[in-house]
N, C-alpha and C positions, 0 to 999 in steps of 0.2 A: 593412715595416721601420720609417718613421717610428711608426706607434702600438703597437708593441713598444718602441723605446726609451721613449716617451711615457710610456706605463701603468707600464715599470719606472721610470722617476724620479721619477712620479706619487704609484705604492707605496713607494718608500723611503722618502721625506719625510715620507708620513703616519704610518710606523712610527716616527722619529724622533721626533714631535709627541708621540708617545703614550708612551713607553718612559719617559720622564722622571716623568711621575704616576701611571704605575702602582707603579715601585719608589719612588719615594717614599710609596707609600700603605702598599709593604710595611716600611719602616723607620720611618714613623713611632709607632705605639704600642712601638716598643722601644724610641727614643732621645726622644723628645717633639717638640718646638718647638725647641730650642737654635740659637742662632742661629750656633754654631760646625759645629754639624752639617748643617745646611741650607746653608751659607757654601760650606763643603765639596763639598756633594751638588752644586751649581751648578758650582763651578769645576771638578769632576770631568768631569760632561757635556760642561764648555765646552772643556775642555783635550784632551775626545777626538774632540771634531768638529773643533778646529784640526787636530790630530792626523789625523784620519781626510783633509781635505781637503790636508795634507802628503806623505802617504802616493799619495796619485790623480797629485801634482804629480812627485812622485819618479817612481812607475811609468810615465805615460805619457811623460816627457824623458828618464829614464834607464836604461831596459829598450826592446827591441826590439819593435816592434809583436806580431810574430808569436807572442811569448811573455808580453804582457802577461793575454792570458785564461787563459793556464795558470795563471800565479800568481794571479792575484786568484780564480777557482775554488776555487783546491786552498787558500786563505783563505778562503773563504765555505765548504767543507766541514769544514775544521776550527771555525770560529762556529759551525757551527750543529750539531755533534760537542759545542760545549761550552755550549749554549743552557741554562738552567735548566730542571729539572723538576718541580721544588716550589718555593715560595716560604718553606721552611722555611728559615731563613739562622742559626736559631740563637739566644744570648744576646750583646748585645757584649761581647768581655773585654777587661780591661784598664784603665787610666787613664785611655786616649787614645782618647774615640769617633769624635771625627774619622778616626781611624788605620784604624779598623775602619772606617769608611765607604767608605773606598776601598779597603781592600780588599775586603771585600764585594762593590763595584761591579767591582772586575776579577774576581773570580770566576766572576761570575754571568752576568752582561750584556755587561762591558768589551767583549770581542771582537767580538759580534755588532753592538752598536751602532758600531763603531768601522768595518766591514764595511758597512756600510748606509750611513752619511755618507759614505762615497766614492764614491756610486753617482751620484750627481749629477756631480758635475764629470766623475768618471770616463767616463761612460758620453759626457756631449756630449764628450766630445775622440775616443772614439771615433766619434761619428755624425761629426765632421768628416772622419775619415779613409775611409769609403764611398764610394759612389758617386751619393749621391741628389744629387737638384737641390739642395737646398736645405742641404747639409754644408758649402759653404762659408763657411753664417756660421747656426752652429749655436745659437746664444744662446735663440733664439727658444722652447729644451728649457726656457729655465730658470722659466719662465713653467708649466710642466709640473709643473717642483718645488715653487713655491709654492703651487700650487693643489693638491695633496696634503699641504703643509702645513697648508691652510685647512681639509682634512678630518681633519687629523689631531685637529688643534686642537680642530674643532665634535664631533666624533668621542665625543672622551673623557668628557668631561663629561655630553653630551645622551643616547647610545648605551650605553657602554661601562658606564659608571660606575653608571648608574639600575639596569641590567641584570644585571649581571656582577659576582660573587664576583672578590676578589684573584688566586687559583688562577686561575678561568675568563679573565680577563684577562691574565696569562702566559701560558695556553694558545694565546689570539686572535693574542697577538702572535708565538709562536714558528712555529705554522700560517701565519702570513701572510710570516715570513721564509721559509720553504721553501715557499711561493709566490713570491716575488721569484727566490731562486736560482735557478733553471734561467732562468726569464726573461733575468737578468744574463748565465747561459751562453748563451745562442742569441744575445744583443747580440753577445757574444764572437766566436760563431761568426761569425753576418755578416760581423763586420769583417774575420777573416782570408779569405772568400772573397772579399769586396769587395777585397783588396790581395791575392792569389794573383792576381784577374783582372788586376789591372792592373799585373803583373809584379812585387809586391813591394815593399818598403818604397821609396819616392819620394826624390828624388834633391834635389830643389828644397831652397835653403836655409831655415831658421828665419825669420820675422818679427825685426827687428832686437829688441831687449831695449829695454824699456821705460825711463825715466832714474828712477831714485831721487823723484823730482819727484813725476812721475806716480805710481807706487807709493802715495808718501807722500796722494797725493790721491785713491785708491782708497780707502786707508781711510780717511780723514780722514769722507769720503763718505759712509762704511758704518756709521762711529760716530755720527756724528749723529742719522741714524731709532733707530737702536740705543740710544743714551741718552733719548731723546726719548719714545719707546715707555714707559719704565720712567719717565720723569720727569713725563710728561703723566697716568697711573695712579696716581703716588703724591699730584701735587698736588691731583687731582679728589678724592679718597680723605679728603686731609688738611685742605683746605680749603672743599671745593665741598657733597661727598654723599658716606657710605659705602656705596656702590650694590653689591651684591653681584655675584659673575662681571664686573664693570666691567671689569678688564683686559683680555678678552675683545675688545673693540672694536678700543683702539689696537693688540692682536695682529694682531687682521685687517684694520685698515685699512696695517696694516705688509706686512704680507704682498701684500695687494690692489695695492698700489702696484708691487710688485715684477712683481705678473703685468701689470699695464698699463705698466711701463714699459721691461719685455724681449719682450712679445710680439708689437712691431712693428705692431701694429695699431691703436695709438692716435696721433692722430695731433699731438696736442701736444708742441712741444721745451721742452728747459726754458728755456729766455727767456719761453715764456709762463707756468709755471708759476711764474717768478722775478716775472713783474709782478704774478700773483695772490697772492702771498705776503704781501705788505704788508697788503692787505686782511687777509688774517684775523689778521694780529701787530697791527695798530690796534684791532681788536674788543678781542681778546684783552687788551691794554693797559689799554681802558679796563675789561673787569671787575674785572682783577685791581686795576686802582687805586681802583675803586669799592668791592669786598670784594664783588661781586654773589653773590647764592647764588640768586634766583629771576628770572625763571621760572628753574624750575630743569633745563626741557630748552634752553632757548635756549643757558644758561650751558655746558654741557655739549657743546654742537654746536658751540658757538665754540670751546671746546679743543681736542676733537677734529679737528674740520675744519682747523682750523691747524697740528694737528700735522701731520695727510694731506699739505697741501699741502708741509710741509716736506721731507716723506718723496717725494713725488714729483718737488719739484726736485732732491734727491740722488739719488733712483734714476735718474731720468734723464738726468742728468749720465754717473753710471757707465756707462750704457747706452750712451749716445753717444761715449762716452770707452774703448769696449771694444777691446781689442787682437785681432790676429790668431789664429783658433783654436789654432794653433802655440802662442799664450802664455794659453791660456783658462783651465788650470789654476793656473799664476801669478797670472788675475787674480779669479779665484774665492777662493784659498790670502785673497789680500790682504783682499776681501770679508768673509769670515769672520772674519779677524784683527780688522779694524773692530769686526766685530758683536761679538766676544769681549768687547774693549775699552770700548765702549757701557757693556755688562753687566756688565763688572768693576766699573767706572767709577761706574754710579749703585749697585749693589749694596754696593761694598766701599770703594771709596776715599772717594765723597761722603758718607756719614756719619760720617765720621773726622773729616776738615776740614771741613765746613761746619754749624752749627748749626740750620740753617733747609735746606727743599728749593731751593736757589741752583742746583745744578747746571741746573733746567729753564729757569729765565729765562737764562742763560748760554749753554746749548746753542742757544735760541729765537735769540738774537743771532747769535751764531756760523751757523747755519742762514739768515738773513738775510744774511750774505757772501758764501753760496757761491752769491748769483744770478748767472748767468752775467755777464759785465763787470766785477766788482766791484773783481778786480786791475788792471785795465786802464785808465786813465786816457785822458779824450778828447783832452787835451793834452799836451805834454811840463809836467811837475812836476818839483821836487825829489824826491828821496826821501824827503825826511822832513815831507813835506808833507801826507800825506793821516795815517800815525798824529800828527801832531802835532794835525792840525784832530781828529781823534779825542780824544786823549787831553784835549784841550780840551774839548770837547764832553760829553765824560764829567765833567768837573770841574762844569762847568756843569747836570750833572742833580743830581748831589750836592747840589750850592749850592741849587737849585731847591727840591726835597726837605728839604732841612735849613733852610730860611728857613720853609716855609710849616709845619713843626712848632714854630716860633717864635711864631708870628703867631696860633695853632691856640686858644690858652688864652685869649689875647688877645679875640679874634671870641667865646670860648665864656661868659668868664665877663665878660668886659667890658659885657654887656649887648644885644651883637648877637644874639644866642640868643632873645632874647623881642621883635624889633622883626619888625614884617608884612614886612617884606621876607627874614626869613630863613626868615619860612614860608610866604612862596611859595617859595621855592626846595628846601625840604623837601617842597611839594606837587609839585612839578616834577620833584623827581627818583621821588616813589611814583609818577608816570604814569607817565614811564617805566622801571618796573619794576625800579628799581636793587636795592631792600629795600625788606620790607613793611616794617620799623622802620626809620624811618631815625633815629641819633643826632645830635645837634648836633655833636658832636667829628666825624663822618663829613662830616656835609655841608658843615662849614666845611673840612675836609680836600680833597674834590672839588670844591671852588669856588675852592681857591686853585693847587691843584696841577694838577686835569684840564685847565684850557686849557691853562695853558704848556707841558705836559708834548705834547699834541696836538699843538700847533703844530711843534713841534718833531720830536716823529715826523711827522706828514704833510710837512712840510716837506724832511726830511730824503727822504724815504719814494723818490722818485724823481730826488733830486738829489744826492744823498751817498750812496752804498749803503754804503762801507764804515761810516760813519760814523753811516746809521742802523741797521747794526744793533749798534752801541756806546751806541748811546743807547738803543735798546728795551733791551740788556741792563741797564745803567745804570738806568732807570726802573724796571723788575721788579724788579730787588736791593733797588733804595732803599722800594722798598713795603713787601717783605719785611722790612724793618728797622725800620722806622719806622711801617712802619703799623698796628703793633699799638697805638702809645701809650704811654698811662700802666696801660693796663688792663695788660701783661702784666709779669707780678712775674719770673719763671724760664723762658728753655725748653730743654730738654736732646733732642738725636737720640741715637736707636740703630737698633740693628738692626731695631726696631720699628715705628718711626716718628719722630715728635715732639711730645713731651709738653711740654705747657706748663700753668704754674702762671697762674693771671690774675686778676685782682681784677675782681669782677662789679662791671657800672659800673651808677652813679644810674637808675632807671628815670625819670627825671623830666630829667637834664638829661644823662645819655648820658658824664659825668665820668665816670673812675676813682673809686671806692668802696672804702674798706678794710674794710668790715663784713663782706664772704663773699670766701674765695680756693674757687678753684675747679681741679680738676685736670682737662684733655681731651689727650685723644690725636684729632687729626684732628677730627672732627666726633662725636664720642663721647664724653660726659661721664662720667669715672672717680668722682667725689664732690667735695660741695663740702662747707666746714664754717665755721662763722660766727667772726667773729674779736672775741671778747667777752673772752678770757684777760685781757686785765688789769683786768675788773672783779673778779676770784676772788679779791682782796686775798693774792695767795701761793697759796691753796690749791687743787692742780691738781683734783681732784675733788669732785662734792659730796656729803656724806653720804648714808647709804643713804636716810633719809627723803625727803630733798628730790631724789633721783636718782629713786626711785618715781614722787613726786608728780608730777617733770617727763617723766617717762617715758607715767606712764598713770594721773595724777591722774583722778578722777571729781568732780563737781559742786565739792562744797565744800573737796574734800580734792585738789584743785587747783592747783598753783603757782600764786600768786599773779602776772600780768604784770606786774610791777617784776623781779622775782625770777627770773620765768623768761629774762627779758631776759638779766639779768646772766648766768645759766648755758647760754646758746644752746648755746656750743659746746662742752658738752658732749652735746648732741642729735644721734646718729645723725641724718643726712637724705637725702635723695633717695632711692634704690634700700632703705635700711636703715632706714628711720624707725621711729619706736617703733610707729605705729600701724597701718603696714602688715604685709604678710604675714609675715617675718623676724621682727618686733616680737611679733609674737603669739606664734608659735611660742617664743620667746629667754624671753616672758613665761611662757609654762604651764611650762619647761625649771627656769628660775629658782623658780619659786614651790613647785615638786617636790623643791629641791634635786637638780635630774637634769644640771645645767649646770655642770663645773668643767673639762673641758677640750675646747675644740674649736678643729676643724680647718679653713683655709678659705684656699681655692684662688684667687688673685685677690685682691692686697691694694686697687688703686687708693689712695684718701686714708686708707687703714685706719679707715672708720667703722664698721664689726664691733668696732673695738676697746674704745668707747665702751661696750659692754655688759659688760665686764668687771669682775667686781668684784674685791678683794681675795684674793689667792689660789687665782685661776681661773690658769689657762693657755691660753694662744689661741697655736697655730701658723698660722703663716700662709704662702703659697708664691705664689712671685713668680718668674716666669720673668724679668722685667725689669730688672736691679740699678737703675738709673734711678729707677722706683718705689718701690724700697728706699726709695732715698737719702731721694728727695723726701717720702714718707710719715712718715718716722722723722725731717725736718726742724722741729722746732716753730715756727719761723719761719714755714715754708708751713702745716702740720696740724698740730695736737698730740693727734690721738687717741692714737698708740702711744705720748708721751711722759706724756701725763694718765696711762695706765693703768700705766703701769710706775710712776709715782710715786706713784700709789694701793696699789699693794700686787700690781698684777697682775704677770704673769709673760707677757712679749711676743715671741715667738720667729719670727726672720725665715729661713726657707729660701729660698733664689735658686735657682731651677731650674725644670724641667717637673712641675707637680703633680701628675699621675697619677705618673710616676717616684717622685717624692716621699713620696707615701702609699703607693707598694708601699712601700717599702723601711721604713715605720714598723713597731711591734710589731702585733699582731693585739689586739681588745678595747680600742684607746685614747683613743677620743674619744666623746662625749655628743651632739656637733653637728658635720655638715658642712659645708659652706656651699661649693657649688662656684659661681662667679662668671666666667666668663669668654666668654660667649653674647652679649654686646651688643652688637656693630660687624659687618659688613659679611663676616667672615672668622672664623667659627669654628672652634674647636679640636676636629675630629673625634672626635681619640682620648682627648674629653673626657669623651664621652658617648656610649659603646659599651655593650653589654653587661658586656665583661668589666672596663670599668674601674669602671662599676655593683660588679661583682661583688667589686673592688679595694676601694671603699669602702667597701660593707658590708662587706664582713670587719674592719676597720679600728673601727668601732660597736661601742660596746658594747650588751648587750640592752637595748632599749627607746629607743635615740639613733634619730639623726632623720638621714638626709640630705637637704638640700634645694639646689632649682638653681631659682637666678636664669634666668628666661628670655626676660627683657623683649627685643624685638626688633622694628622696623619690614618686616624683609624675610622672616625665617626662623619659622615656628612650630614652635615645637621639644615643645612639652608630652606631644603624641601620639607624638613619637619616646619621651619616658622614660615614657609610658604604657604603649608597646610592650613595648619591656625591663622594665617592674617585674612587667609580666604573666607575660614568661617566667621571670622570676625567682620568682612567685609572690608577689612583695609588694606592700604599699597604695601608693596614688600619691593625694596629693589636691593640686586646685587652686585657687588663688587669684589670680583679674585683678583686682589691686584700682586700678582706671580714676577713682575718684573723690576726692575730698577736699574738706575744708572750707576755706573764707578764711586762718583762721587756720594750718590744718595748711600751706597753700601759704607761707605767710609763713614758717615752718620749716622751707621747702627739701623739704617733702614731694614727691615725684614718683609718677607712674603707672607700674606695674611689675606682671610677672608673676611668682608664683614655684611652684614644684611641690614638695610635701614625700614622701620617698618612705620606710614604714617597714617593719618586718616586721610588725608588729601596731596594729591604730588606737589600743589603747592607750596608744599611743606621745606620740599628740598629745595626748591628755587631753580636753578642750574642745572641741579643735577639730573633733574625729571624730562630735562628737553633735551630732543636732538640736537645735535650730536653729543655725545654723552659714554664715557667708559661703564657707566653703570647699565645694569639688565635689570628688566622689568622679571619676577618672578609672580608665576601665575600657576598659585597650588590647585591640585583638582579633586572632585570630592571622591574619586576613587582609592585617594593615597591615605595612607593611616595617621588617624587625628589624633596627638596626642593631646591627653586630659588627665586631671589626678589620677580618672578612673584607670586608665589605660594609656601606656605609652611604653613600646618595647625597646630596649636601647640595643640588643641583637640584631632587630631587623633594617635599625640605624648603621650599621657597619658598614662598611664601603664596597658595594657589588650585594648586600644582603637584601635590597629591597626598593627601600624608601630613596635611597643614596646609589638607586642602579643608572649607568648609562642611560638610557631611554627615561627615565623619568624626569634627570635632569636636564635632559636636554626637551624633552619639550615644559619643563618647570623656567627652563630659566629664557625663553624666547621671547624676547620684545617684542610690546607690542605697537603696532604702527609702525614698523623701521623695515627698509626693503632688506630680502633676505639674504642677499650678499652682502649686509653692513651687519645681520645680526650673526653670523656662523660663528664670530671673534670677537674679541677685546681685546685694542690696540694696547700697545705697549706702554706701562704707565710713563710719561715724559717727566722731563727732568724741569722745578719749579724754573728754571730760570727760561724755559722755551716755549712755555703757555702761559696764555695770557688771562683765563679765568679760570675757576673749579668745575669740573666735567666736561672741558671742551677739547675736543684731540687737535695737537700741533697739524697741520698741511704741509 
């Protein structure tokens, strides 16, 4: 009996885990990225597990034991009567895609998923009512549930997803529900023979009902790991490392907690988990008030492990705070409502109101109260004695924080910055690992603020609990605010994240600097561009000559450095420089007259736009309005404002790109330029076949598509090697890894980019020997990505697609002797070659 219900609560949970990414995988090349459809897709799922665990709480209180398996049956026969059988769902019509989303999801899925989240609570309220030993206190299931979440979870992504087509992955999962079903029935079964034996429905009263109190601190409970989970993911993401699969961790150290802190076997309460708590909010403290980003596993084990421990002393609070099986489904219903609210909470409300990720230092505090004692005072007190010493105490971190950003300029430019005692203390903090750079404006920051700030957490840390965790929150805020400085000019949340505009500071004295603004999202830099505009005496652009000259001068016919100074910012830089790969190709397009209107997916600081001349067209698509904004700001960039006042023609689409270019004419653009491959989280249905197939149609004969594919975690080259093969077109590649002095002092960066045509004659220059470009020759053995299928796991670097041996025989020119193809020379510096793809002698 027990490993019957086991295995069924086991399997429901892991289908839960999984149902969510696979129709998402099926809606997303129809609808894109939109953050209103995704918004959607979430609150959809969330509102039918409330829902589902609503529905368990009704049937088991308010229907009669003996008919409880009748109905919940003859509802899992009708689920799975309406299970889908294609993943064919259609076009969305209409206005309102959100609209479609949900209905779609009730079409298809709604029932079955909504039948499956009841299987949990539902089924432990039924092992209560049996006969076994141990139905008296049945919680011990839910330890069952989590743990087939954690395979749901590892499931999808590792198994499911490397393996399995869209279709084959509906199929897994509708096979696995009718495996579960009967399961559910024979649960069913037991219980009514278990209550036949023992004469029928039981006579004993209910467990008294819970007080509103308790309730209220069920979820209070459940939202905290819940928000925590989502909040500890985005600040790692945003401020630490864009680690690919990253959320992966705080899922399962969420989940993990839950199986150690209902399955009775562990044998810590949470008093002991409330006194380990501090320990790791102190660590934590000092990173984030340090800015640490390396080592960069240490930084990363202190987040997490803090979050664990938080999630441990709520779980097991709830645990030991469990009500009689009588009220199990009430206190599951409540559990859930928590975890909803968690995830409405950092998904939808904290990027409304707050401009910065605040919600995570907020929750951190908050999470820090609920150590066991916290409400309790050892003495008799006033009541308005322990928030007063609070609210105090909080004034007092503010004041702390806001004096020593006073004193900061003071220490920096006063002359403290160059005396031996501020660099021992710069050497002091590189031992211990804070940053390999450490800034002056940084270390006068952590030498005024980190003791007091200490003292004050350790002090508080076991004498004041309400009170320290008012001041950990208080200290995390005030970081968040303050601790950017002078460097940062703008930052704006969305649904995305949070982009921030920032003035790259002094490499000499670690000041704010107005010469470059610089746009990042997280740890992702979008483009920077130099801030020289009011040397142009008015004039937003420079003549064709001197745009040449500074573009892709040679020896003598060279901008002159006075000159080139003055017109920095007009120069494409980082990912787009003139002399890099983009640069080349923009240049053979240009000199053909083949280049007047292109298309390009991914605005960032719109330095694409910088190549435009007079009379060109440049669309651009921007799923971000945020980017819009900030881009088309000349305050922050003035690429799209120089080019429109030059004569170009700057056209912003706000939406999903691939969407975007369907819906364009066929034959309209000369240049691609898809850009949205470099953080931690790529856009699938970016780079499929068919959206391949979207683009080129979109070319006219002889245009170019190319994709930026610069990336620390994903090698992506050999995926569009793949697909140009099966498409039958050219693919060539360019790592151009190198640069000179001077190219680095123009913001030049290292970047990969892939061009892909239907004939080399496309590229001109680039296609012949001698040539820094490699001819890429995908093979039908490597994995095609398509809507249907394309795994971003087996994309990882050494996971597969992106192995040594693949790309070494993916990227081998062909016709070049093999001692000219083993490398690619050094990219040279514009002023020492004399055309695009040809290496200096």
């Amino acid at each position: 009996m027990l490993k019957l219900f086991g295995v069924a609560i086991f399997l429901s949970a892991a289908l839960l885990f999984m149902v969510q990414p696979i129709w998402g995988k099926v809606l997303l090349p129809l609808l894109g990225g939109s953050p209103a459809v995704w918004n959607t897709c979430m609150v959809f799922f969330q509102a039918v597990l409330l829902l589902g665990y609503g529905y368990a709480h009704v049937l088991s209180t308010r229907v009669p034991l003996k008919w409880q398996p009748v109905v919940h049956v003859g509802l899992l026969i009708v689920a799975g009567v309406t299970l889908p059988r294609s993943i064919d769902v259609g076009e969305p019509g209409g206005s309102d895609p959100a609209w479609w989303v949900v209905k779609t999801l009730c079409i298809t899925v709604g029932l079955p998923f909504l039948v499956v989240s009841t299987t949990g609570p539902l089924l432990q309220r039924w092992f209560s009512r049996t006969d076994h030993p141990q139905a008296k206190d049945p919680y011990f299931l839910y330890a069952a549930s989590n743990a087939g979440s954690v395979l749901g979870l590892l499931a999808y992504p590792l198994v499911m997803e490397p393996r399995l087509t869209r279709g084959e992955q509906n199929l897994t999962w509708s096979v696995l529900f009718w495996v579960l079903a009967p399961m559910i029935g024979a649960c069913g079964a037991m219980v009514l023979r278990a209550n036949r034996a023992t004469g029928g429905e039981t006579s004993a009263a209910p467990a008294p009902a819970p007080s509103w109190a308790t309730r209220g601190m069920w979820v209070l409970l459940a939202f905290i790991p819940s928000s925590l989970m989502i909040g500890v993911t985005q600040s790692i993401s945003t401020d630490v490392a864009a680690v690919p699969l990253m959320w992966i961790v705080p899922l399962l150290l969420y989940l993990v907690s839950f199986i150690l802190a209902f399955s009775g076997r562990w044998g810590w309460n949470s008093r002991v988990w409330g006194r380990l708590l501090p320990f790791g909010v102190i660590a934590l403290t000092v990173v984030i008030l340090t800015g640490s980003r390396s080592p960069l596993g240490l930084v990363l084990f202190i987040h997490v492990i803090t979050f664990f421990l938080a999630a441990m002393l709520c779980h097991r609070r709830l645990a030991e705070s469990r009500p009689d099986p009588s009220r199990l489904t009430e206190f599951y219903f409540a559990l859930s409502l928590g975890g909803v609210l968690g995830g409405i909470f950092n998904a939808l409300v904290a990027p409304q109101i707050f401009g910065e990720i605040l919600e995570y230092p907020l929750v951190i505090g908050l999470a820090c109260m609920m150590r066991p004692g916290t409400w309790a005072a050892d003495k008799p007190r006033p009541h308005w004695w322990g928030w007063g010493s609070a609210a105090g105490l909080a004034l007092l971190g503010f004041v702390v924080f806001w004096y020593q950003l006073n004193i900061l300029n003071g220490l920096v430019s006063g002359g403290f910055s160059r005396t031996p005692a501020f660099a021992h203390m710069v050497d002091a903090l590189k031992w211990l690992g804070a940053r390999e750079a450490i800034r002056p404006r940084l270390a006068a920051s952590i030498f005024t603020a980190l003791p007091v700030s200490l003292v004050l957490v350790a002090g508080l840390a076991f004498k004041a609990r309400r009170a320290f965790g008012v001041v950990v929150a208080t200290a995390l805020v005030s970081t968040v605010y303050f601790g950017q400085g002078g460097l940062l000019i703008d930052r704006t949340r969305t649904f995305f994240g949070v982009i921030r505009v920032t003035n790259l500071a002094d490499p000499e004295t670690g000041l704010p600097s107005d010469r470059w603004h610089m746009l990042g999202h997280g740890t992702t830099i979008h483009g920077r561009q130099a801030q020289t505009q009011k040397l142009h005496q008015g004039q937003y652009h420079p003549d064709p000559e001197t745009r040449e000259r500074l573009f892709w001068g040679v020896g003598a016919k060279a901008l002159p450095e006075k000159q080139e100074e003055i017109w920095l910012s007009a120069l494409p830089t980082s990912y787009y420089h003139p002399r890099g790969p983009i640069g080349e190709i923009v240049r053979v397009l240009q000199r053909e007259d083949r280049l007047k209107h292109a298309a390009l997916i991914g605005m960032g600081a719109g330095s694409m736009a910088a190549y435009a001349r007079a009379g060109d067209t440049y669309d651009f698509f921007e799923i971000d309005p945020a980017v819009v904004e900030i881009a088309s700001n000349p305050a922050y960039f003035s690429y799209l404002y120089d080019a429109n006042k030059a004569g170009a023609k700057i056209v912003a689409f706000v939406g999903d790109g691939r969407l975007g270019m369907r819906d364009r004419p066929d034959d309209t653009y000369d240049l691609i330029v898809v850009d949205a491959f470099s953080s931690d989280a790529i856009p699938v249905h970016l780079i499929t076949r068919e959206a391949v197939q979207i683009y080129m149609s979109k070319l006219k004969p002889g245009g170019v598509l190319a994709f930026h594919l610069s990336n620390r975690y994903f090698d992506l080259p050999p995926v569009v090697a793949r697909i140009a093969q099966s498409l039958s077109l050219q693919c060539w590649l360019l790592n151009d890894n190198t640069s000179t002095k001077r190219q680095e002092e123009e913001g030049k960066a290292e970047t990969t980019w892939v061009a892909v045509v239907r004939d080399d004659a496309a590229l001109g220059p680039i296609s012949r020997y001698p040539t820094r470009w490699l001819r890429m020759a995908g093979a039908e053995t490597d994995p095609l990505w398509t809507d249907d299928y394309a795994s971003v796991f087996r994309a990882l670097v050494g996971m597969g697609v992106g192995s040594p041996e693949v790309v070494k025989r993916a990227t081998q020119p062909v016709g070049v002797p093999k001692k000219e193809a083993d490398g690619s020379p050094p990219a040279p510096d514009a002023r020492d070659q004399s055309s695009p793809g040809t290496n200096p002698k």
